[in-house]
N, C-alpha and C positions, 0 to 999 in steps of 0.2 A: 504494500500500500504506500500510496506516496504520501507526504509528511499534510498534502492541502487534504487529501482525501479524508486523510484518521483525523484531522481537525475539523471537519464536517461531520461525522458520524458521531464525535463524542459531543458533539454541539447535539445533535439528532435525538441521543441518549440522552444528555440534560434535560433537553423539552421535553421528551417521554415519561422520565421521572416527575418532572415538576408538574407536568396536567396531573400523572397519576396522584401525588400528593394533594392536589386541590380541592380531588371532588369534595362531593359532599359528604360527611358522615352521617349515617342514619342516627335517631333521637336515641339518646337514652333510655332503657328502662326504669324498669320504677325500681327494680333489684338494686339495680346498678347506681339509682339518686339516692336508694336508702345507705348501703355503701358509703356514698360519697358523703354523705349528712353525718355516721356513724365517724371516718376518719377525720372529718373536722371538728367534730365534737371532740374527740382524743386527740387530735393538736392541739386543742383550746385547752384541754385541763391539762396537758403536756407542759404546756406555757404557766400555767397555774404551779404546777409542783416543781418547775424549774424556780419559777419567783419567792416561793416558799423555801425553796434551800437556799436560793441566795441570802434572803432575810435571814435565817437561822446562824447560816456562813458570817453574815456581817454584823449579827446580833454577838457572835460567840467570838470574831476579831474584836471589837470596841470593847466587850467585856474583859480580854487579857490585857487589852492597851490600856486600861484604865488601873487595872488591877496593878499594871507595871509601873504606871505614872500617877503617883499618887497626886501631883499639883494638878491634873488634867482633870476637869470637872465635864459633863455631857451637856452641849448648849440646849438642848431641848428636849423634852422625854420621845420616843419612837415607839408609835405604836405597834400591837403587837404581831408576829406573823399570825396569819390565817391560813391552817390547817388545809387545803382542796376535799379532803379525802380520798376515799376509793374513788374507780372511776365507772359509774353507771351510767348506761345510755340508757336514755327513758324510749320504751313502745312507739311507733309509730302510730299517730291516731287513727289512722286505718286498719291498724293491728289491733288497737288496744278496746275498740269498740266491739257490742255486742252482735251477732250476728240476729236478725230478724228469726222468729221463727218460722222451720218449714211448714207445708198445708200437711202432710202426715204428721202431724202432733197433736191437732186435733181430732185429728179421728183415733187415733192411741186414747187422749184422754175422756172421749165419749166411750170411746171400748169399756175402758173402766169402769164408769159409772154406771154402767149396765149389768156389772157382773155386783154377786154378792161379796157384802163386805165379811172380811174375815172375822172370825167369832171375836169380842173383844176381851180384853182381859180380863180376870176379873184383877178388883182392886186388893192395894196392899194391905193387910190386918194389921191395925195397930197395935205393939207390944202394953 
């Protein structure tokens, strides 16, 4: 191949690639946004318990600095770190809701009421 030809063809292959990168991406599913909602949510409290050891970290430096330098007084009191906790992701509200009931439940619960009731107990004799 001569040197203008191979520099046409990988010109040929760039454009090929590059439409093929452009099209469109079909929608996400709903799997795929709960997913992505669940890993932001554990970034965010990711950032919560990284800030929470820093405070502990900078709570537990000032506390030797001071301990070492007894003229050093703290110009201000620093409130206190706040704990994140564990890390729970809460239901999605289309998970966490009840489903409607089916039309066979009713006919289950007419069933029942048709049949006889079981004998009842007798009651407990007081000592």
């Amino acid at each position: 191949m001569k040197p203008k030809h191979a520099l046409t063809f990988m010109a040929l292959l760039l454009v090929g690639f590059t439409t093929t990168a452009i099209a469109k991406l079909p929608a996400p599913s709903d799997e795929a946004k709960a997913k992505a909602a669940e890993a932001a949510a554990k970034t965010a409290w990711t950032g919560k318990v990284d800030s929470y050891l820093l405070c502990k970290s900078q709570d537990k430096t000032a506390a030797h600095y001071y301990k070492t330098h007894k003229t050093a007084k703290p110009a201000v009191a620093a409130p206190a770190c706040a704990d994140p906790g564990p890390f729970v992701y809460p239901l999605p509200v289309a998970a966490a809701t009840t489903p409607a009931a089916s039309p066979a439940a009713p006919t289950v619960a007419s069933a029942a009421a048709t049949t006889k009731p079981a004998v009842a107990a007798a009651p407990a004799k007081k000592p």
